[in-house]
N, C-alpha and C positions, 0 to 999 in steps of 0.2 A: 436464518440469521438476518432478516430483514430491519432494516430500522430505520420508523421515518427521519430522517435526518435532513429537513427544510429547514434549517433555523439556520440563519446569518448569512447564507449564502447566496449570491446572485450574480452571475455572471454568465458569459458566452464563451461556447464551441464552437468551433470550427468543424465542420464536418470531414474527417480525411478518411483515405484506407491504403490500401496498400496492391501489390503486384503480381503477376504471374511471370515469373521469370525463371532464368535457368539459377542453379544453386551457386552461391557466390564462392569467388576463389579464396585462396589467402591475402591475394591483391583488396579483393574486395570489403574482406576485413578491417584491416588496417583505411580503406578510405571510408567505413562508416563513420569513423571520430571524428571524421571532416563534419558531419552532419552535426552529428550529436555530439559533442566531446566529452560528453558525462551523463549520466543516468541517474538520478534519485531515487532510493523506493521508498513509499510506504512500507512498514516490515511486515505487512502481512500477505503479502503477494513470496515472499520468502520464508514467513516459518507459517506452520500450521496448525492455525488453534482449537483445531477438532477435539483434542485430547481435554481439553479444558470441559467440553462439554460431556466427551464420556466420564468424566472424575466425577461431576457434578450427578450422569445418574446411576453412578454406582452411588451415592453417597445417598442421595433421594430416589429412589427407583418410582417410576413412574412421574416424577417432578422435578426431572434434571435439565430437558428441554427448555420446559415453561420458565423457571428457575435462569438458565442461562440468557432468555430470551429479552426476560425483563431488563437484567443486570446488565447488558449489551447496551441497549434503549437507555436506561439509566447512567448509563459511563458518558455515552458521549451528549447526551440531555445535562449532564452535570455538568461537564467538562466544558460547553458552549455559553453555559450559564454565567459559570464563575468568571470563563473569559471577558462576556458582557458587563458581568458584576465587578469585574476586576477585584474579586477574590480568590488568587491565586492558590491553591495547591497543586502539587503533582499528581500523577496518574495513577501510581499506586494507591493515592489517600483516596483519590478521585473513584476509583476499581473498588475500595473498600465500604467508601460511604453506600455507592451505587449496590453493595453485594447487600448489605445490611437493608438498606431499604425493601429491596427482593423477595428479600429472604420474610420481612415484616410482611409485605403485600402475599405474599402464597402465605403466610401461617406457619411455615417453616422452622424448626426451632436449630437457629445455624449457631451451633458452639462456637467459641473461640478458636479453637482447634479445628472445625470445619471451613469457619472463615478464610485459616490460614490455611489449609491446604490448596484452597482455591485460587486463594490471591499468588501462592507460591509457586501455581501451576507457571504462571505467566515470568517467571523467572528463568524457566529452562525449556523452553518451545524447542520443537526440534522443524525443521527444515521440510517444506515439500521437495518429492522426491525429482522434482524439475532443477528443482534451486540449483545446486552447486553444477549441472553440467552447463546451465547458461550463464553463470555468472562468471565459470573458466571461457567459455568461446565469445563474451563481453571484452575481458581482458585479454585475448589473445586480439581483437582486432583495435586494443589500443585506450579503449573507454574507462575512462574514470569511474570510480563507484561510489556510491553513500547510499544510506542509510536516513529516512528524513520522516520521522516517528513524533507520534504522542506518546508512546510507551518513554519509560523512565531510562535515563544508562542503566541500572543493571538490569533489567528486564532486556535491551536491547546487547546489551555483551555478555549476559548470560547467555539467553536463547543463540550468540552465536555461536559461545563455547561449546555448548551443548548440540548442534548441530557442525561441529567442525569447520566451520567459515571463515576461521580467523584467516587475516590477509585481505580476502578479496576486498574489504571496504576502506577506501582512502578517508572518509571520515563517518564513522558514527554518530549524528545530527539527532539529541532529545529536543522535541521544542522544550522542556524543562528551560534549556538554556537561555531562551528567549521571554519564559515566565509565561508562556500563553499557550494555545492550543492549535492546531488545523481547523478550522481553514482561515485562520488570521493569517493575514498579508505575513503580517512580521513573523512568524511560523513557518511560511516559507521562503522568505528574503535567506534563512540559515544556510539553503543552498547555494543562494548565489555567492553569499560572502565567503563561505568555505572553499568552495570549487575556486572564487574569482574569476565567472565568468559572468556571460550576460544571460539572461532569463530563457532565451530563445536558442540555447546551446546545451541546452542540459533541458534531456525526457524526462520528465514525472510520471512515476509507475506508480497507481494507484489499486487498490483494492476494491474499494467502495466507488459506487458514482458518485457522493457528494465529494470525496478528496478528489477525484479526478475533474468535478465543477469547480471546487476552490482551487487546484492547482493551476487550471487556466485559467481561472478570472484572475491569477496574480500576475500571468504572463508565460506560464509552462506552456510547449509542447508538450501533450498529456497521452499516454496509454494507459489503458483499462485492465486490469488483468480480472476479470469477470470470471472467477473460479465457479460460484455460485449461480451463474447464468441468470442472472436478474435483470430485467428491464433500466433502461435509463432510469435516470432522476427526473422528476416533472420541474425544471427549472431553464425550459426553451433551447435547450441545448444537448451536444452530445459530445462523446471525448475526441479527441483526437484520431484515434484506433481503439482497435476492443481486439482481443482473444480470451480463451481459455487456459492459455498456461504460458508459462516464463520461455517455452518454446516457439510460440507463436510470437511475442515479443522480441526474440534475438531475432528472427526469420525479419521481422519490421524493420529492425536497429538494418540490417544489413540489407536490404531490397532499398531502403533509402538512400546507401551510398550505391547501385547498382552505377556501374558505366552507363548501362542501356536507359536513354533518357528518351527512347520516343513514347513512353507514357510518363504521367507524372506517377511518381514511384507511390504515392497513396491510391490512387485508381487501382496498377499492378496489384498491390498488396490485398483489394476489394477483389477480383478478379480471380487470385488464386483462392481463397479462403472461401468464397462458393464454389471454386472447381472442386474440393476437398468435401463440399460440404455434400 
């Protein structure tokens, strides 16, 4: 699922990591929200779009890969575009135009009825199987939640339904709302004004290295949720933190409010993650 995604963005990381510490209490819970007092995701560090991609090669066997790979590259090549061009559509038209071009480019002959099954995958995404236990031990130590997507509202309250998540999120943030895309500033400003906090109080959980480069160049503390173990982005910078799953993330959230302050809690965090590794 690689995609080069250098277009518009430029901005600086902070280099941080994290701790070797002992496991935090319930005390320790509750003083993470001192740090962070709310989390943003990207929604794809939360549902998982693999299914998308087996639908696509059952539907084209041997051509489902190549087929989703384009359509990927093409969604958010469009979506950056029309930002620029400030011709707005949403992400489902965005997802449609991007599948049809795809589909041109392989030879592919995508019926209307193919189109829609694909575009309809992304209306009910089910959840990795991390999701719902860190997003209860988020909310047990006090942390706000949202949701802070280029997907559409109902792609984003479907996929929750469908993944039983209702609750955990205090707001559901489409940049739709904002008429523009990630990683425009104004795309992510949605966070601040919902939470009503300030920039530097609420983590941006990102998926991709480019959302986790535009979420700090707007001003996030950024985490990487690096599912796909991919290299940075070549854009001089790196995120905030990296793991592999929303587990290594809650471990972050909480080693940052750790009492034990005779390391800075990003070092701790660098220290245990190679002891692990």
């Amino acid at each position: 699922m690689h995609i080069d995604r250098r277009l518009l963005i430029q901005g600086g990381l902070a280099s941080m990591t994290s701790s070797r510490s002992p496991e935090p209490s319930r005390r320790s819970f509750t003083t993470a929200a001192a740090r962070f007092k709310a989390l943003a995701f990207d929604a794809f560090p939360i549902f998982d779009p693999r299914p998308i991609d087996a639908r696509a090669e059952a539907l084209f066997p041997g051509n489902g890969t190549r087929l989703v790979e384009l359509w990927r590259n093409r969604q958010f090549e469009y979506s950056w575009l029309r930002t620029a061009s400030g011709q707005y559509v949403d992400f489902m038209k965005v997802s449609e135009e991007a599948l049809v071009f795809a589909g041109h480019a392989l030879r592919l002959q995508l019926s209307g009825e193919t189109r829609d099954q694909l575009l309809r995958a992304y209306l009910t995404l089910g959840a990795w199987p991390d999701a719902k236990p860190a997003l209860q031990g988020l909310r047990s130590a006090g942390v706000r939640l949202a949701l802070l997507s280029n997907l559409t509202p109902d792609m984003l309250n479907g996929s929750i339904a469908r993944s039983g998540l209702e609750g955990f999120f205090e707001h559901v943030l489409s940049t739709d709302r904002a008429k523009t895309y990630k990683p425009s500033p104004d795309a992510y400003r949605l966070g601040v004004d919902a939470f009503g906090l300030a920039e530097n109080q609420i983590l941006f959980v990102a998926f991709a290295g480019w959302d986790a480069a535009g979420a700090k160049a707007f001003g996030y503390p950024t985490f990487w949720v690096n599912r796909l173990g991919l290299p940075p982005e070549e854009l001089g910078s790196k995120a905030d933190a990296e793991g592999k799953s929303l587990a290594e993330l809650t471990a972050y959230v909480l080693d940052c409010a750790c009492t034990d302050r005779r390391a800075h809690p990003d070092r701790r965090f660098q220290r245990r993650r190679r002891a692990r590794q």
